[in-house]
N, CA, C and O atoms as CSV, one atom per row, in Angstrom:
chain,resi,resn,atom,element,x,y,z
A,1,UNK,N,N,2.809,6.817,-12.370
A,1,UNK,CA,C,1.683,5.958,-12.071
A,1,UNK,C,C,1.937,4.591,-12.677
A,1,UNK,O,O,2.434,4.425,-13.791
A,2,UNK,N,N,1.569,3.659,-11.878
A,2,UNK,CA,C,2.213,2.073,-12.034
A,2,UNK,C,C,0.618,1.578,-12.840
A,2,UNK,O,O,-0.272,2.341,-12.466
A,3,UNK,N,N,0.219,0.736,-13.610
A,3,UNK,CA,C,-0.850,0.466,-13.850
A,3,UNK,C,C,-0.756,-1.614,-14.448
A,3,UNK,O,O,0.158,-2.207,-15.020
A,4,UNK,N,N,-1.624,-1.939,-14.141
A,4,UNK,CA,C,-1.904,-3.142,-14.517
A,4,UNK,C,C,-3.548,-3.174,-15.138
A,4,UNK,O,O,-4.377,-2.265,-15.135
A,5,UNK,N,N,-3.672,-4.705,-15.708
A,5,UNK,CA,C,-5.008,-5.142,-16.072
A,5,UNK,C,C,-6.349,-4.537,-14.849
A,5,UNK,O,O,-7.393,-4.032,-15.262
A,6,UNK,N,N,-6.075,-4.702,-13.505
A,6,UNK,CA,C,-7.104,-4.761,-12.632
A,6,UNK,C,C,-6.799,-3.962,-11.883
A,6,UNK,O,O,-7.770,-3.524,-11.267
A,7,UNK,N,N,-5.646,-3.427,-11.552
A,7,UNK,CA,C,-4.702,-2.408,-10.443
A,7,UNK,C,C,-4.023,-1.600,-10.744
A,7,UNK,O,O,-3.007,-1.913,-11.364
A,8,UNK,N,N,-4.317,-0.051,-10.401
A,8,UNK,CA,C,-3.244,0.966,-10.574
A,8,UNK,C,C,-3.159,1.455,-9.046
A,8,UNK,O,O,-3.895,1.429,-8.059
A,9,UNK,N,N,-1.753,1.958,-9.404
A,9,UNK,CA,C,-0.989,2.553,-8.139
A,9,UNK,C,C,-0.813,4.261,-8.533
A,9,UNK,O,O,-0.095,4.407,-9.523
A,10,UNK,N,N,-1.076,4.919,-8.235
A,10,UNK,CA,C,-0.831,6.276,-7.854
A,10,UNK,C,C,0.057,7.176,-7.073
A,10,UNK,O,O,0.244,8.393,-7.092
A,11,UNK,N,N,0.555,6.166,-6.366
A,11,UNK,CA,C,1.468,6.509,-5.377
A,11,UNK,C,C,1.428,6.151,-4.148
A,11,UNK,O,O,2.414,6.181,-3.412
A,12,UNK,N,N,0.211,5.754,-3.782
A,12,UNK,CA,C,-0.298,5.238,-2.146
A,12,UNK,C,C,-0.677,4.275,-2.294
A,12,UNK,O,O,-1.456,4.270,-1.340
A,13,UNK,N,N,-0.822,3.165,-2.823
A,13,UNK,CA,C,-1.435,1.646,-3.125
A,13,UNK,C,C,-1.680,1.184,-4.136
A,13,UNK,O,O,-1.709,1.779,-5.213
A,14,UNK,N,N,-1.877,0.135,-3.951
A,14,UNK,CA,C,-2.484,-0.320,-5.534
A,14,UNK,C,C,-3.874,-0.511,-5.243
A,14,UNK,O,O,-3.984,-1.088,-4.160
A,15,UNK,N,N,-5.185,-0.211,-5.874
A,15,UNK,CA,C,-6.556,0.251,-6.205
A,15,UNK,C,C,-6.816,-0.615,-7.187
A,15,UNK,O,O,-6.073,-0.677,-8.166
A,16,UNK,N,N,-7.725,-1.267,-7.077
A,16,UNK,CA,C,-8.730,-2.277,-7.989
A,16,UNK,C,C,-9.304,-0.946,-8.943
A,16,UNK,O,O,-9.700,0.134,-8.506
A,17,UNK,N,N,-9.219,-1.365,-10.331
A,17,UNK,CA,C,-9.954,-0.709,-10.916
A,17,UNK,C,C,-11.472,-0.531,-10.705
A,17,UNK,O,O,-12.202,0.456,-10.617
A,18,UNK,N,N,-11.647,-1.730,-10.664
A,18,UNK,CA,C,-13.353,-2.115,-10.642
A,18,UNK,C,C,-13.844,-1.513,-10.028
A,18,UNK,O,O,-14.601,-0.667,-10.505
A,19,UNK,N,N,-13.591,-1.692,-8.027
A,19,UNK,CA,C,-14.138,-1.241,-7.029
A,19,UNK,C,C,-13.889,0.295,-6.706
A,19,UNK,O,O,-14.572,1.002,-5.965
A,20,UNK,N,N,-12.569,0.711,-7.548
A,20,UNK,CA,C,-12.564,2.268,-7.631
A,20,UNK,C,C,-13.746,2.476,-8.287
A,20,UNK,O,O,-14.608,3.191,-7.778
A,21,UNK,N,N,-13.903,1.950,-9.342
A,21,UNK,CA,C,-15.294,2.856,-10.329
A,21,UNK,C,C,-16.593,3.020,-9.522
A,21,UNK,O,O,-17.370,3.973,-9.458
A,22,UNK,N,N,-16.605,1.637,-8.833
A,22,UNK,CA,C,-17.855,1.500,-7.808
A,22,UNK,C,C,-17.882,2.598,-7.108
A,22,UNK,O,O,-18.848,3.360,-7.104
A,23,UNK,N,N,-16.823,2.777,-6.453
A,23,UNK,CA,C,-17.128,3.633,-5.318
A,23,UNK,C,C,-16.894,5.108,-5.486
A,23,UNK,O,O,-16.594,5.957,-4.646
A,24,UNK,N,N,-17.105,5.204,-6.772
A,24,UNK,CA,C,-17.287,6.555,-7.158
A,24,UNK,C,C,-18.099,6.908,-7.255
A,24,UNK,O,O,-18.312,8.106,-7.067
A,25,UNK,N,N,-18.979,6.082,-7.593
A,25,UNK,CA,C,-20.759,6.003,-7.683
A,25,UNK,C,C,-21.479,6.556,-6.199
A,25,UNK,O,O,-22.554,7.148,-6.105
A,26,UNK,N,N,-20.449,6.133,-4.963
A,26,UNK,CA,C,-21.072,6.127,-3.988
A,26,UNK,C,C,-21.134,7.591,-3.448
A,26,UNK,O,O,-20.413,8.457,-3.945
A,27,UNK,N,N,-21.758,7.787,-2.714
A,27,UNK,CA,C,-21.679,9.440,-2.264
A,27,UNK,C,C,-20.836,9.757,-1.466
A,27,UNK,O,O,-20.631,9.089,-0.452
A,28,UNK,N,N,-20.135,10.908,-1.779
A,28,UNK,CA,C,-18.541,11.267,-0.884
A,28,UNK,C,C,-18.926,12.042,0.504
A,28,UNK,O,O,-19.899,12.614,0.994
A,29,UNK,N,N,-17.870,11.786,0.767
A,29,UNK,CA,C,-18.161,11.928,2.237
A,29,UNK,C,C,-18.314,13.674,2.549
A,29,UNK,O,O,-18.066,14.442,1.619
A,30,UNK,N,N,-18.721,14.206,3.859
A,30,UNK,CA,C,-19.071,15.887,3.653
A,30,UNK,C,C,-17.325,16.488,3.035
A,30,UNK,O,O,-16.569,15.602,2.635
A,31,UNK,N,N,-16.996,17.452,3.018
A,31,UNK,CA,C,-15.746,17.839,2.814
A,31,UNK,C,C,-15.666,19.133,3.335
A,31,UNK,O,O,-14.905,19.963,2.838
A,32,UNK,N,N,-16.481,19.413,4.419
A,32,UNK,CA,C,-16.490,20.094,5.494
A,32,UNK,C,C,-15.439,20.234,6.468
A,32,UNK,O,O,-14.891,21.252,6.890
A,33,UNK,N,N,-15.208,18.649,6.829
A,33,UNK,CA,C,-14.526,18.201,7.816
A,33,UNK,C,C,-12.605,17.736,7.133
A,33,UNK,O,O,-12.363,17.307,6.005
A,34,UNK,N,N,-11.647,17.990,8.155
A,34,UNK,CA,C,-10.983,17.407,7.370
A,34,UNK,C,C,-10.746,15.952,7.655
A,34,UNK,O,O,-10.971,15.625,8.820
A,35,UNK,N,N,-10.367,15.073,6.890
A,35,UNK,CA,C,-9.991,13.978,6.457
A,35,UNK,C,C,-9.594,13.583,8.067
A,35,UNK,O,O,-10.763,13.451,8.431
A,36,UNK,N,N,-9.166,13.428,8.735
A,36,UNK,CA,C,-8.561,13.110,9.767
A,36,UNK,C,C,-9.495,13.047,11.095
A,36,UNK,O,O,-9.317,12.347,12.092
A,37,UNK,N,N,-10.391,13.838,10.871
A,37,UNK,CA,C,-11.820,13.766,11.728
A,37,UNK,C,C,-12.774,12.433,10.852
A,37,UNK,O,O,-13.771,12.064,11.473
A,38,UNK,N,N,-12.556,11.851,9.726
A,38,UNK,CA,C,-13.538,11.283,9.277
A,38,UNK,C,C,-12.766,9.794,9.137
A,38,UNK,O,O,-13.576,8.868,9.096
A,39,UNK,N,N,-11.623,9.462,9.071
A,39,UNK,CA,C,-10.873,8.469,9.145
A,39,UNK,C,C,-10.509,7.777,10.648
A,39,UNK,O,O,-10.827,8.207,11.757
A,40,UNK,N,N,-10.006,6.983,10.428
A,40,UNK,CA,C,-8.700,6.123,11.628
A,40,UNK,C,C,-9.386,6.258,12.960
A,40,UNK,O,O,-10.584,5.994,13.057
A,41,UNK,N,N,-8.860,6.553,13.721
A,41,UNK,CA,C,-9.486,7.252,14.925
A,41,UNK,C,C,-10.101,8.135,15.540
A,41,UNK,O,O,-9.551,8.715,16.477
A,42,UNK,N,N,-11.087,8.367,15.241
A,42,UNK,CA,C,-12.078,9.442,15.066
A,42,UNK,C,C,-13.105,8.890,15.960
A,42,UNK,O,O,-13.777,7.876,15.770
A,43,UNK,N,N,-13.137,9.696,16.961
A,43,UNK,CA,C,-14.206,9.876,18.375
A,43,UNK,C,C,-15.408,9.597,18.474
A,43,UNK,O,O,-15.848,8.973,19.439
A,44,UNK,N,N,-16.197,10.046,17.414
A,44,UNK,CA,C,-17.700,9.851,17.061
A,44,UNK,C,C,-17.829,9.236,15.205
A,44,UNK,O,O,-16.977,9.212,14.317
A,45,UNK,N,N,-18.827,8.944,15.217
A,45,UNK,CA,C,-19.174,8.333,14.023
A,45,UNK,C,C,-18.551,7.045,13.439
A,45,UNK,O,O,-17.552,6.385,13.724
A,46,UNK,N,N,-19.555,6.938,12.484
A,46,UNK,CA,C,-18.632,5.412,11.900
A,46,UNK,C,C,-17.507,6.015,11.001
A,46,UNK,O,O,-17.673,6.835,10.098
A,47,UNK,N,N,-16.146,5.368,11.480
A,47,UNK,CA,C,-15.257,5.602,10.767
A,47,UNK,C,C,-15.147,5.386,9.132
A,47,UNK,O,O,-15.832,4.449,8.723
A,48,UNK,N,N,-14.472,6.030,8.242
A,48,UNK,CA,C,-14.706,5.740,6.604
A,48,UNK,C,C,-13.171,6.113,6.363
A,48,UNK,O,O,-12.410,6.972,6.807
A,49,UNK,N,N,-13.091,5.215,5.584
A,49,UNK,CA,C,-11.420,5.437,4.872
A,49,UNK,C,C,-11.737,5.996,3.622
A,49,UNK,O,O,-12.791,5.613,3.113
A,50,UNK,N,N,-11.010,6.873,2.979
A,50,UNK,CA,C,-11.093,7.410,1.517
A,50,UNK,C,C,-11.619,6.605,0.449
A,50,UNK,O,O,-12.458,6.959,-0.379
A,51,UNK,N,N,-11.007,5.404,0.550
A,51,UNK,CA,C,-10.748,4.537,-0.154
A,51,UNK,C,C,-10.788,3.186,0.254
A,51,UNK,O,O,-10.020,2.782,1.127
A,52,UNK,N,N,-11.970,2.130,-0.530
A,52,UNK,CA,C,-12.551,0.660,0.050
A,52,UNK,C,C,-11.892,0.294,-1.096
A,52,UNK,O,O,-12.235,-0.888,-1.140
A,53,UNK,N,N,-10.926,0.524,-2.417
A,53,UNK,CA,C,-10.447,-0.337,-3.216
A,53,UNK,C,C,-8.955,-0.916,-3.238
A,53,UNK,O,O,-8.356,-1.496,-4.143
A,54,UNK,N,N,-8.511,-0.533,-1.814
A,54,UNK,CA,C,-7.085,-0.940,-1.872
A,54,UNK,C,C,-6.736,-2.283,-2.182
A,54,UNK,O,O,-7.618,-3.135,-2.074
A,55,UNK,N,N,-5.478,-2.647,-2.587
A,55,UNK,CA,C,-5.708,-4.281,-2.812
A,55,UNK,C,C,-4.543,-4.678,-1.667
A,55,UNK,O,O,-3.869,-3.787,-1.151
A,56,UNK,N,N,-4.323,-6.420,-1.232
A,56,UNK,CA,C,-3.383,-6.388,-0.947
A,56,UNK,C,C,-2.821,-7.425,-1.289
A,56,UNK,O,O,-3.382,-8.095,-2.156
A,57,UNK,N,N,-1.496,-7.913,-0.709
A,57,UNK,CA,C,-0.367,-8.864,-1.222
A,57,UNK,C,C,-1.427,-10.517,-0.707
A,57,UNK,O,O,-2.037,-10.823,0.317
A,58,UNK,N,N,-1.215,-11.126,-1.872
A,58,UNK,CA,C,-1.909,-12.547,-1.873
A,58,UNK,C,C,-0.976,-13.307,-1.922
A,58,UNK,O,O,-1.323,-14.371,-2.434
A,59,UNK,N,N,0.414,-13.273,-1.537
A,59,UNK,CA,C,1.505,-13.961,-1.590
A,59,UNK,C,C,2.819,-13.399,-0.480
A,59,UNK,O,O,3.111,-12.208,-0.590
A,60,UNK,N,N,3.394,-14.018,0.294
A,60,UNK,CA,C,5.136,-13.418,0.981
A,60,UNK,C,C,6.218,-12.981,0.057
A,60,UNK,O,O,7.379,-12.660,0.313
A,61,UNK,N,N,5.430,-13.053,-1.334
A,61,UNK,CA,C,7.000,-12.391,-2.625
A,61,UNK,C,C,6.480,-11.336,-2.890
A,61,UNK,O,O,7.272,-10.398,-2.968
A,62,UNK,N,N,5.215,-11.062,-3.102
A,62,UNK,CA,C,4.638,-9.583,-3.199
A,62,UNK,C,C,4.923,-9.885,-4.730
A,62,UNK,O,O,5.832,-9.504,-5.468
A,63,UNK,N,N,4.056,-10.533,-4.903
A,63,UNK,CA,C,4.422,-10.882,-6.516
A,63,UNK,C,C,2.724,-10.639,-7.155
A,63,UNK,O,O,2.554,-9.934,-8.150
A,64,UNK,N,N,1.613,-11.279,-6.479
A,64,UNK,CA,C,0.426,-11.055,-6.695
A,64,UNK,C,C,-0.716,-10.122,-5.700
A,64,UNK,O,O,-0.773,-10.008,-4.476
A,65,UNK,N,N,-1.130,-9.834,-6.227
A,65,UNK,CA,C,-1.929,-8.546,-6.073
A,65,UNK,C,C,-3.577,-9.579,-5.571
A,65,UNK,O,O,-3.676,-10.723,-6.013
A,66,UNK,N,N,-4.681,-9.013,-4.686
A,66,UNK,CA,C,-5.667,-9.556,-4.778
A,66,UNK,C,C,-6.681,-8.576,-3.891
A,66,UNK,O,O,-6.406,-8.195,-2.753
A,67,UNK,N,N,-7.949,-8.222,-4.638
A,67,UNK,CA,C,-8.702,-7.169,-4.007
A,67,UNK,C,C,-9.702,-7.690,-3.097
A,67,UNK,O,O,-10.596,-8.485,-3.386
A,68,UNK,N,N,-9.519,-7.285,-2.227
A,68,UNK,CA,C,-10.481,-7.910,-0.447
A,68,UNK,C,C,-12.059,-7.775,-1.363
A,68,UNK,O,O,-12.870,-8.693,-1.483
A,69,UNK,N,N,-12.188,-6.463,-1.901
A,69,UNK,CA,C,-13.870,-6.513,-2.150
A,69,UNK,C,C,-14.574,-7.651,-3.404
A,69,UNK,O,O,-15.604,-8.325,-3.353
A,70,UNK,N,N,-13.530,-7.514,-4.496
A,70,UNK,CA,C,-14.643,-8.305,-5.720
A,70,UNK,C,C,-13.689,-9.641,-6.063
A,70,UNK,O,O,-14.137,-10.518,-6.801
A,71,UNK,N,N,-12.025,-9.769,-5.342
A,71,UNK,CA,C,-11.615,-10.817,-5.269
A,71,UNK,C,C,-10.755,-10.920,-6.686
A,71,UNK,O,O,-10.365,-12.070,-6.886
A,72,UNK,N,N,-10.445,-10.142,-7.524
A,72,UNK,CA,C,-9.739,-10.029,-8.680
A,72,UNK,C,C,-8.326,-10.279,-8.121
A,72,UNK,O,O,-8.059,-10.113,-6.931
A,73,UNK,N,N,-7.521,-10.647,-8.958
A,73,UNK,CA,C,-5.986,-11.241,-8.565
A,73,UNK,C,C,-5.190,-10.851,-9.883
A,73,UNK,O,O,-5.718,-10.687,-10.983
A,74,UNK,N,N,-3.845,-10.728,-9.600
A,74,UNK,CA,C,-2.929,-10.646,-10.991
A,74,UNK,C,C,-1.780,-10.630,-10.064
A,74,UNK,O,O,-1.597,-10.242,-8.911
A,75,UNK,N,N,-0.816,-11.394,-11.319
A,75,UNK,CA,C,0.684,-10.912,-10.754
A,75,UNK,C,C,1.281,-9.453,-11.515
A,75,UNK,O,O,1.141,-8.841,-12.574
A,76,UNK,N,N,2.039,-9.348,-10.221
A,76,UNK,CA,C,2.330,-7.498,-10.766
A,76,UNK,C,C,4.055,-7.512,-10.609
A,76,UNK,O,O,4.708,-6.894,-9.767
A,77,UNK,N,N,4.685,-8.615,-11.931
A,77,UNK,CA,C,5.838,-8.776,-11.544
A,77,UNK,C,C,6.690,-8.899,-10.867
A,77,UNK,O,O,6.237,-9.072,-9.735
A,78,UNK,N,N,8.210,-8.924,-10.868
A,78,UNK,CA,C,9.103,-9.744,-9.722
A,78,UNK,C,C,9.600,-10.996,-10.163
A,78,UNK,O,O,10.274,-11.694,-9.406
């Protein structure tokens, strides 16, 4: 696990700390269904991704990090 001030990586992205905590708060989705009925392309309903804290590249060197939701930034070396 990769970790910074504002961003850890787990293995699938790098995740705002912040907006992870937030959205833990929020209520999870049924777990009835699997994941693949409730994501991406999915026929009925409003679609939901696992995860609203991904961050992405705020630069073409992939040097800084910046989260779409609360706008936090860092460089994550290089």
């Amino acid at each position: 696990m990769s970790e910074t001030r504002h961003f850890v990586n787990e293995g699938f992205g790098w995740e705002c700390k912040r907006c992870r905590a937030a959205g833990a708060d929020e209520e999870a989705p049924p777990a009835a269904l699997p994941r693949f009925f409730r994501e991406g392309e999915a026929e009925a309903g409003a679609q939901r991704l696992s995860t609203h804290a991904l961050a992405r590249w705020a630069d073409g060197s992939r040097t800084t990090l910046r989260c779409p939701g609360c706008g936090a930034e860092e460089g994550v070396g290089g």
